[in-house]
C-alpha positions as CSV (number, residue, x, y, z in Angstrom):
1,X,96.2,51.3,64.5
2,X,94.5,54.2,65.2
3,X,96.5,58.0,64.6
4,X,97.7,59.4,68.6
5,X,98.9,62.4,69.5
6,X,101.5,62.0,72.4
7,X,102.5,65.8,73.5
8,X,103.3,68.2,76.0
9,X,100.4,69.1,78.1
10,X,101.5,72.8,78.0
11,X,102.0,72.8,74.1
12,X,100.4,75.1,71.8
13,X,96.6,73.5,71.9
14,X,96.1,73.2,68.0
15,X,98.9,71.0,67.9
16,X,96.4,67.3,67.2
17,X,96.6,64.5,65.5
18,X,95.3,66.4,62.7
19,X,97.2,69.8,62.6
20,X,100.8,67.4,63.2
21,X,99.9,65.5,60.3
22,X,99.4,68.8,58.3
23,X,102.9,70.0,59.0
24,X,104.4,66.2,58.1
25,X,102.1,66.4,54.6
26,X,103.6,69.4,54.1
27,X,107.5,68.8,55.7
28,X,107.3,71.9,57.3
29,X,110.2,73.3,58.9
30,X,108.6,74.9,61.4
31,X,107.7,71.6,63.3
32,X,111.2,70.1,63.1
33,X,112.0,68.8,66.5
34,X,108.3,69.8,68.0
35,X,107.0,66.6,67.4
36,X,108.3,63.0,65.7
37,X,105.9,61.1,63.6
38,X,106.6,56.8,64.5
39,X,105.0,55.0,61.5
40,X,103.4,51.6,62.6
41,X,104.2,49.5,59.6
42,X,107.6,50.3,59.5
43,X,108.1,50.3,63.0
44,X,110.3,53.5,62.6
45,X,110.2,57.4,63.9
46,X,110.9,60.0,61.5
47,X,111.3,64.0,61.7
48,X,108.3,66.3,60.2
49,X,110.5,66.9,57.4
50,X,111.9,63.4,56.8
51,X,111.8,63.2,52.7
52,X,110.1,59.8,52.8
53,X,106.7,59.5,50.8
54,X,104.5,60.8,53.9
55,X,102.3,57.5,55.5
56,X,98.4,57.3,55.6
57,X,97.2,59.3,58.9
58,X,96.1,55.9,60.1
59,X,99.5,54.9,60.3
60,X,101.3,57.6,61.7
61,X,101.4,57.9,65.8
62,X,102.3,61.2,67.2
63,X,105.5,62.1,69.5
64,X,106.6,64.8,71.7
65,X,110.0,63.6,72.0
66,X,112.4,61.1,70.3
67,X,112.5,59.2,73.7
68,X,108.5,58.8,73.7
69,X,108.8,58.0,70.4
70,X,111.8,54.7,71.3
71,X,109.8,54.0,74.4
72,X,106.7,53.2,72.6
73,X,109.2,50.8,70.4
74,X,109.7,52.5,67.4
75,X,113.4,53.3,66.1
76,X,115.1,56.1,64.8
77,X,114.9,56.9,60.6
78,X,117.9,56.4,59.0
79,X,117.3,58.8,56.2
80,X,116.3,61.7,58.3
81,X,118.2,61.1,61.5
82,X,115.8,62.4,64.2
83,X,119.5,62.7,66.2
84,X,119.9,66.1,64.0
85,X,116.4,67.8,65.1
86,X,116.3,71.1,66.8
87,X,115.0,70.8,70.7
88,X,111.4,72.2,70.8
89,X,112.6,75.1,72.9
90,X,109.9,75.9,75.4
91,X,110.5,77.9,78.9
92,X,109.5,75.5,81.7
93,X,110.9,73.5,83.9
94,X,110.4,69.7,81.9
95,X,112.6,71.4,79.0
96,X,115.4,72.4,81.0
97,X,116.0,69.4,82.7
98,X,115.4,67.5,79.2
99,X,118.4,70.4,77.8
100,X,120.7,69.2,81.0
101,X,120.3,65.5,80.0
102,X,121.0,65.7,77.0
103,X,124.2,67.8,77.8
104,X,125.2,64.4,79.3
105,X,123.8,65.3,83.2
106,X,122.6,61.9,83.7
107,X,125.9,60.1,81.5
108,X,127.1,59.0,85.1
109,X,123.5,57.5,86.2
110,X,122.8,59.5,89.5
111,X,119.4,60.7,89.1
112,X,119.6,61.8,92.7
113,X,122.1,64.6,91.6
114,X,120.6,65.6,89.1
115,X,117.2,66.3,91.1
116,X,119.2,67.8,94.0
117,X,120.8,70.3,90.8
118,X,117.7,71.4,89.6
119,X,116.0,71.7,93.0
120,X,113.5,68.7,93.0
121,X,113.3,64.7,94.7
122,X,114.0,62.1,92.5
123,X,110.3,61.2,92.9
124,X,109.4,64.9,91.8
125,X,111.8,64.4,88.8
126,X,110.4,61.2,87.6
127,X,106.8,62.8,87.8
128,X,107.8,65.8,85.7
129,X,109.4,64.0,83.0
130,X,106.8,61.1,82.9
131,X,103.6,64.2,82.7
132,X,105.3,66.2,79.7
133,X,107.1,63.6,78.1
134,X,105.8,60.3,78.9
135,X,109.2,58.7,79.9
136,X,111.2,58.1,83.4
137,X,114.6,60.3,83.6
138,X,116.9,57.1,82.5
139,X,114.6,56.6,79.6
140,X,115.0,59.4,78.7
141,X,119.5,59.6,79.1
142,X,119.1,56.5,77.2
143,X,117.5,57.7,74.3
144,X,120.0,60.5,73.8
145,X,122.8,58.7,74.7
146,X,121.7,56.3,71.9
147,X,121.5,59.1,69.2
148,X,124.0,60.7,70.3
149,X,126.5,57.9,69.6
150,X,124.2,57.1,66.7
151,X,125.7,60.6,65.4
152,X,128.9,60.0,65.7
153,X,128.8,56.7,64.0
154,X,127.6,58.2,61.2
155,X,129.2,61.4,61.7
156,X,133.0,60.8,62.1
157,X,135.5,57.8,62.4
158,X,136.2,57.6,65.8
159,X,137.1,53.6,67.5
160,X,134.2,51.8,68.5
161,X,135.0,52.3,72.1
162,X,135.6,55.8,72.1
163,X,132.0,55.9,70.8
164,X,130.8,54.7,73.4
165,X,132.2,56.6,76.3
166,X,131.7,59.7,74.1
167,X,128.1,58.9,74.3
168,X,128.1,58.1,78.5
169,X,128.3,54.3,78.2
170,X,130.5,52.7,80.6
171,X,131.5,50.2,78.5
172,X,131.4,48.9,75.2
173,X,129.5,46.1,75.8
174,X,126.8,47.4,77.3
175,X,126.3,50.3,74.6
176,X,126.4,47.1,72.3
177,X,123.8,45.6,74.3
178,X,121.4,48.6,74.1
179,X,121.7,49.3,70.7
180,X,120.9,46.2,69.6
181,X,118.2,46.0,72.0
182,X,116.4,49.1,70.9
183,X,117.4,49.4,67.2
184,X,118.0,45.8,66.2
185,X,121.1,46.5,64.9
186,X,124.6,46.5,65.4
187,X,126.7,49.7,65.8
188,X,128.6,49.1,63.2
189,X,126.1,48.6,60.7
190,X,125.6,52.1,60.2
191,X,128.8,53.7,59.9
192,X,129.7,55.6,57.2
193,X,132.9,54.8,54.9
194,X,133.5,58.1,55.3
195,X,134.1,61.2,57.5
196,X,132.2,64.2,56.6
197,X,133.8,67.8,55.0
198,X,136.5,69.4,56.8
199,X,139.0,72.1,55.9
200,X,141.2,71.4,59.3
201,X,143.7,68.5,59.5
202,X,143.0,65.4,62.5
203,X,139.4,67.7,63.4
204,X,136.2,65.7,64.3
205,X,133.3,66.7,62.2
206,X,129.8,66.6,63.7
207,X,126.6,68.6,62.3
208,X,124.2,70.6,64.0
209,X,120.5,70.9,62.3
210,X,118.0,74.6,62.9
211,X,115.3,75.3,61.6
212,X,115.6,78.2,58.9
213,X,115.9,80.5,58.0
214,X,119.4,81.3,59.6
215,X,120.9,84.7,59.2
216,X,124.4,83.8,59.3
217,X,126.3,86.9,58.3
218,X,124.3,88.6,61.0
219,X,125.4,86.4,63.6
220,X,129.1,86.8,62.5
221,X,129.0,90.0,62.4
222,X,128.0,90.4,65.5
223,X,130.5,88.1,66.9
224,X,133.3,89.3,65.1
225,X,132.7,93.0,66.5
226,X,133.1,91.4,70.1
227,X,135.7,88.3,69.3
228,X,138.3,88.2,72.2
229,X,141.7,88.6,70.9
230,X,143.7,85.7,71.2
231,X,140.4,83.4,72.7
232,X,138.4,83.9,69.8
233,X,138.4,84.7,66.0
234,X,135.6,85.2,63.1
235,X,137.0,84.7,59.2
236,X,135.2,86.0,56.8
237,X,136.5,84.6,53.5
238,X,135.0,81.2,52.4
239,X,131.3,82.0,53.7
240,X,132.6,82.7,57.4
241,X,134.1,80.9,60.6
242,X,133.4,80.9,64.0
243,X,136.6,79.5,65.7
244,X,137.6,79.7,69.8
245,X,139.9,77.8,72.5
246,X,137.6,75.9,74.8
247,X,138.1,74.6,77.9
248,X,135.1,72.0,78.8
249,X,135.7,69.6,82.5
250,X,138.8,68.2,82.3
251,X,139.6,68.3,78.3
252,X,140.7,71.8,76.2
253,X,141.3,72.1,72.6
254,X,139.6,74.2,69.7
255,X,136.5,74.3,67.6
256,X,135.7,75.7,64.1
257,X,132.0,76.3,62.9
258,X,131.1,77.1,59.4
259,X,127.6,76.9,57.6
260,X,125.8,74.4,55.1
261,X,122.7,76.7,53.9
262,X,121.6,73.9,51.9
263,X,121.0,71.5,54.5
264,X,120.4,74.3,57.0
265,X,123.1,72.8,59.3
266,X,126.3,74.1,60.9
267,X,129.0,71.8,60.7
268,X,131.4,71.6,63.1
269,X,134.9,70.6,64.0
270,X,136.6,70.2,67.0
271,X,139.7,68.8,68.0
272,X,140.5,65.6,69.5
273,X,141.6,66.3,72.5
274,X,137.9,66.8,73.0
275,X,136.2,63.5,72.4
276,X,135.3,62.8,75.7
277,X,132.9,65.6,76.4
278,X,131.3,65.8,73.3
279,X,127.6,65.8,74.5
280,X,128.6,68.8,76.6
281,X,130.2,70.8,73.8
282,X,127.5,70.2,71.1
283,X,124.9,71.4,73.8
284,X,126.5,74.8,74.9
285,X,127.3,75.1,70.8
286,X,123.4,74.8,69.9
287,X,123.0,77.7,72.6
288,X,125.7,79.8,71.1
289,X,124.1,80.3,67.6
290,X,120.5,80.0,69.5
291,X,120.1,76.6,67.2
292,X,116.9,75.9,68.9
293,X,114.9,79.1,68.3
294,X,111.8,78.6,66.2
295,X,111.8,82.0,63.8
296,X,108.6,82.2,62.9
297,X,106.7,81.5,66.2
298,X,109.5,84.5,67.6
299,X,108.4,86.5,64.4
300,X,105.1,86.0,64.2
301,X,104.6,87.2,67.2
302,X,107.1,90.4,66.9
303,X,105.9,91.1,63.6
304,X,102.9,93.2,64.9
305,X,105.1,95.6,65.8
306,X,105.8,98.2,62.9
307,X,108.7,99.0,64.8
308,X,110.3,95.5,64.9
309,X,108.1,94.2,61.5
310,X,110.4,96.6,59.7
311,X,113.5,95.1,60.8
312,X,113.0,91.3,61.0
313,X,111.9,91.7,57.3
314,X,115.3,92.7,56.5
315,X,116.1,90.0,58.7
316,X,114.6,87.0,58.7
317,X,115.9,84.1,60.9
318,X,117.5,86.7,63.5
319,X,119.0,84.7,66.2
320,X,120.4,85.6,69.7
321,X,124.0,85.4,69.8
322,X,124.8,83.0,73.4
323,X,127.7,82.3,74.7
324,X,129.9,79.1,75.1
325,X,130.8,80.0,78.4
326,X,128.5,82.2,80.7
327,X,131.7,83.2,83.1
328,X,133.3,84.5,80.0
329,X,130.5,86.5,78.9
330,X,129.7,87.8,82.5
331,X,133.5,89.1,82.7
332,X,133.0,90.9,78.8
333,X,129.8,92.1,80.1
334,X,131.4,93.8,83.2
335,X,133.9,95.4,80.6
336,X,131.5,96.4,78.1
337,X,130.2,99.2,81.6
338,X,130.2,102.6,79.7
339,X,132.5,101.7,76.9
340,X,132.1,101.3,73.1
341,X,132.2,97.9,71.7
342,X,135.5,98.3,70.1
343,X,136.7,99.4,73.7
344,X,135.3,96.4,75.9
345,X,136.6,94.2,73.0
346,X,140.2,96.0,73.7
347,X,140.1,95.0,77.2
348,X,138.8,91.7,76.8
349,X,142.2,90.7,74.6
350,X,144.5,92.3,77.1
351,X,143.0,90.6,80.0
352,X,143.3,86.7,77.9
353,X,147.0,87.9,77.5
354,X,147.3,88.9,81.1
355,X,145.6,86.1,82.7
356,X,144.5,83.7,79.9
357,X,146.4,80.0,79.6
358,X,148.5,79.7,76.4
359,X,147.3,76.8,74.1
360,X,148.5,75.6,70.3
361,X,145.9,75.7,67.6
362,X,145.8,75.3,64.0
363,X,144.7,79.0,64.3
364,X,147.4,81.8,64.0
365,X,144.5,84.2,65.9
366,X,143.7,81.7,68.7
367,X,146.2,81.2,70.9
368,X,145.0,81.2,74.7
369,X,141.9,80.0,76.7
370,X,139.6,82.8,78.8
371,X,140.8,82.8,81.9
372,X,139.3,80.4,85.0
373,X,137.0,82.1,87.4
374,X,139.0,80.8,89.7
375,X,142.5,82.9,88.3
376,X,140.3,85.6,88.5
377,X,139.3,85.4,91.5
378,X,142.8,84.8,93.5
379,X,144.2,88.0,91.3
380,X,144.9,91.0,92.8
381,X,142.6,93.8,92.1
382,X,145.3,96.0,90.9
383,X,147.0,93.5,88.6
384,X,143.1,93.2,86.9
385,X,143.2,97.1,86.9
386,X,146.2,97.1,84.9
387,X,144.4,96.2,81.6
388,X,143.2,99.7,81.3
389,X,140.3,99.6,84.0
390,X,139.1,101.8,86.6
391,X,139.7,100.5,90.2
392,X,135.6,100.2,90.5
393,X,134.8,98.5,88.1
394,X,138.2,95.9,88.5
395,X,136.6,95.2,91.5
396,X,133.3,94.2,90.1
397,X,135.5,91.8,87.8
398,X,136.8,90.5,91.3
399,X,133.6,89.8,92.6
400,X,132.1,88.2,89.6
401,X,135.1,85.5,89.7
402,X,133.8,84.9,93.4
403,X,130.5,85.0,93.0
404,X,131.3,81.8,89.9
405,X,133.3,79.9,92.1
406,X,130.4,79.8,94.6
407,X,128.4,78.6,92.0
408,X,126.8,81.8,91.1
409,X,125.6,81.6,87.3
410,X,124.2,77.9,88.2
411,X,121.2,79.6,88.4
412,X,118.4,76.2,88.6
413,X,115.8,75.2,85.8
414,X,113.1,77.1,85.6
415,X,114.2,80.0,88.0
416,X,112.0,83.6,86.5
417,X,113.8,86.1,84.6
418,X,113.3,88.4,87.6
419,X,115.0,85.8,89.9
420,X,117.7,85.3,87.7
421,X,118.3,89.2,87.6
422,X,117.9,89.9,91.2
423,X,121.0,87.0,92.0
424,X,123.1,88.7,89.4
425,X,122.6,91.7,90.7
426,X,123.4,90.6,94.5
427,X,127.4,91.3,92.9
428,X,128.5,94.5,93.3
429,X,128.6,96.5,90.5
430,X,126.3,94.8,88.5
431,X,123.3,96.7,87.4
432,X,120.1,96.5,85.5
433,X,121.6,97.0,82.3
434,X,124.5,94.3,82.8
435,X,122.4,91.7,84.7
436,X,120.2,91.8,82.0
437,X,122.5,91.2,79.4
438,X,124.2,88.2,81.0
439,X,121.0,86.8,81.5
440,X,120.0,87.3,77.6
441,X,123.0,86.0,76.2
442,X,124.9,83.5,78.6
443,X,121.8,82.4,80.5
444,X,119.4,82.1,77.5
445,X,117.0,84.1,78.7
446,X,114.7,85.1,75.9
447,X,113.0,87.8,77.8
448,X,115.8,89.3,78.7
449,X,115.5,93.1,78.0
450,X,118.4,95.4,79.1
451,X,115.7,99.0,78.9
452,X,118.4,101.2,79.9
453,X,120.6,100.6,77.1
454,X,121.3,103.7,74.9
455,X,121.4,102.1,71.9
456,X,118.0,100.5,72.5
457,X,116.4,103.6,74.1
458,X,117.0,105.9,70.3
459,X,116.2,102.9,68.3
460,X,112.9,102.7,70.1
461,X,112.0,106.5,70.2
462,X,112.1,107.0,65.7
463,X,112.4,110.2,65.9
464,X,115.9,110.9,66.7
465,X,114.9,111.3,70.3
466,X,115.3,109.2,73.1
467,X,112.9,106.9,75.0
468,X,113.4,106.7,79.2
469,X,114.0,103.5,80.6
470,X,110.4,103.3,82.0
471,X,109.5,104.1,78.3
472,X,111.5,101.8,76.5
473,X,110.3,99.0,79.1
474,X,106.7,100.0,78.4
475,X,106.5,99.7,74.7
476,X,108.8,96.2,74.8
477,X,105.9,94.7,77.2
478,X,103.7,94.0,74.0
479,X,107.6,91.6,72.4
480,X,107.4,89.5,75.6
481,X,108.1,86.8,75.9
482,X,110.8,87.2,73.1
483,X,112.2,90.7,74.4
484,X,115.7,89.9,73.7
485,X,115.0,88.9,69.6
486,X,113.4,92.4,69.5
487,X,116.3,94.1,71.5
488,X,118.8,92.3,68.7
489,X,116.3,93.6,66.0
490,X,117.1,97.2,67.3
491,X,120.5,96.6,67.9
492,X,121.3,94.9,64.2
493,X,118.7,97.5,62.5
């Protein structure tokens, strides 16, 4: 059979039959979730870096997605486990739905909702997903529901049946049925004898693939200066630990992140109690420790700055820190308003202990869940106050918590920076600065460009001087689109 190329329409032009099998010759990194190669005499898909001897172009067909890749009938590797690939992380509207499905949006079947959430007709959904990646919306769920559960088969030792809802099936036998259908298979075949690494008693392990490099101590760093006291906690000894309370639907429990440099994954454990929302989790995970940026498209691009060449070189791999939940993040952003770090961290501890939910852990340093919006919300502005705030800016905690339980920070796929910005700011007391922030970090935003930040505004100027806010925003045109890598770049330099 002839070599195709099946990609995005909007993907970077050079990207043919010739240039993907280039970067599969050459199991480059780079590509590693951008495309998926399906091999016709094998009848199987593997990743660009799959360790396989690399096929003759002529046998090689070219993918966009996993899903295009099942619905033209190939199946997924075994070796390299297409499951663990980074998303191709590009900033229209095709992606984000494809990031909401495979959060699970579609695990209950109504593709209705789902094109009411993002603001199209079902029709207008279909169309999308069919132009960019060659596949309907259920196709689609399928696929990733399939790997998903694929992943945990070979990932941890959870019942058969627990698998299966874990993954959106409603029932065992028809997850069964699909498997077999697409992978010729049965479930079980494929389990491992045994769990993967874990350091914490009863925890699920699952692993979670970027593309390097990864600059781990940066990103722990960074979230250990801001860890919420009692919500949150970063260890350092043993090549550091993310750890945190989580509250996800209708489950709560804990999670604990650590890093495997040599198989540039992050392995994660969660508890239990937190099997059923699983898809969920691992998504808002990837966006926490920004799994899905591609370093050197961001640095390539960045790089012909002097400014920010001189610091990603000390750096390479930055990543933007996110946020597992963009409520929380809001609320510390609010209380980060004119304070040091150290001080908005303060307050961030005492208002968990005022208004937090108490919760056992295996962790002596986690010990409650961020508060609700909702708790927020119904407080009295004086009780919020009582943390050590000023009245003001109490009330622009208040009206945050409103403006989440109306649905605020469900801001719609592929809504502009600038849109984004303008609804945040429609809260009282949230500025520029603030708005921008939230939408960097808890929005993934990675345009995102707070200009009036101090910090930012003498990193910029390199003369011990300071830059305006119309002359930071001036010189950080040329980063765009990836503003908020260069703004960590100034912050971590």
């Amino acid at each position: 059979m002839d070599t195709a190329t099946v990609l995005p329409q909007d993907h970077d032009k050079q990207l043919d039959d010739a240039s993907c099998y280039r970067a599969l010759a050459a199991k480059d990194t780079r590509f590693d979730g951008v495309f998926f190669t399906g091999v016709t005499t094998t009848g199987v898909y593997c990743r660009p870096v799959c360790t396989v001897k690399t096929p003759r172009p002529s046998s090689c067909r070219f993918f966009s997605s996993a899903a295009a890749a099942e619905a033209a009938g190939f199946r997924p590797c075994l070796r390299c486990r297409p499951e663990l690939a980074p998303y191709a992380l590009q900033q229209n509207l095709a992606h984000a739905v494809w990031q909401r499905i495979a959060g699970g949006a579609l695990n209950d079947g109504d593709v209705e909702r789902l094109a009411a959430d993002v603001g199209l007709s079902s029709r207008q959904l279909r169309r999308v997903l069919l132009q960019h990646f060659g596949v309907t919306p259920v196709e689609l769920a399928q696929t990733q529901r399939l790997l998903f559960a694929k992943k945990l088969l070979q990932e941890t030792q959870m019942p058969m049946a627990e698998v299966a809802f874990a993954a959106g099936f409603g029932s065992v036998r028809r997850f069964n049925a699909l498997f077999a259908l697409r992978y010729g298979i049965a479930p079980g075949t494929i389990r491992r004898a045994a769990p993967g690494p874990t350091t914490t008693p009863d925890a699920l392990t699952l692993r979670l693939a970027y593309r390097p490099p990864f600059q781990w101590e940066h990103m722990l760093r960074y979230l250990a200066g801001r860890a919420t006291a009692g919500a949150e906690s970063v260890e350092a000894d043993g090549g550091g630990a993310y750890l945190r309370g989580i509250r996800l639907e209708q489950a709560s429990g804990w999670l604990r992140v650590t890093h495997m440099p040599s198989r540039h994954q992050l392995l994660l454990e969660v508890a239990p109690s937190l099997s059923t929302v699983l898809m969920p989790l691992l998504d808002r995970v990837r966006k926490l420790f920004d799994l899905d940026a591609n370093p050197a498209l961001i640095e390539s691009h960045l790089m012909q700055d002097p400014l920010i060449a001189s610091r990603i070189s000390a750096m390479p791999g930055l990543r933007v820190p996110g946020a597992f939940d963009a409520f929380e993040l809001a609320v510390r952003a609010v209380l980060g308003q004119q304070v040091s770090v150290a001080g908005a961290t303060t307050l961030s501890g005492r208002l968990v202990q005022r208004f937090g939910t108490a919760m056992p852990t295996p962790f002596v340093k986690v010990t409650h869940l961020f508060p609700l919006p909702e708790a927020l919300a119904a407080a009295d502005v004086n009780a919020i106050a009582a943390i050590g705030l000023p009245q003001t800016r109490a009330q622009t905690i208040l009206n945050l918590a409103q403006f989440a339980v109306a649905g605020g920070l469900r801001m719609p796929p592929g809504l502009p920076l600038e849109d984004a910005v303008a609804r945040l700011r429609t809260v009282r007391g949230i500025g520029d600065w603030t708005a921008h922030y939230i939408a960097l970090r808890a929005l993934r935003f990675p345009d995102a460009f707070p200009a009036g930040d101090l910090g930012l505004q003498k990193a910029a100027a390199e003369n011990n001087g300071r830059l305006t806010d119309k002359q930071l925003a001036a010189r950080a045109a040329a980063w765009s689109p990836w503003r908020g890598y260069a703004a960590l770049a100034l912050w971590m330099g």
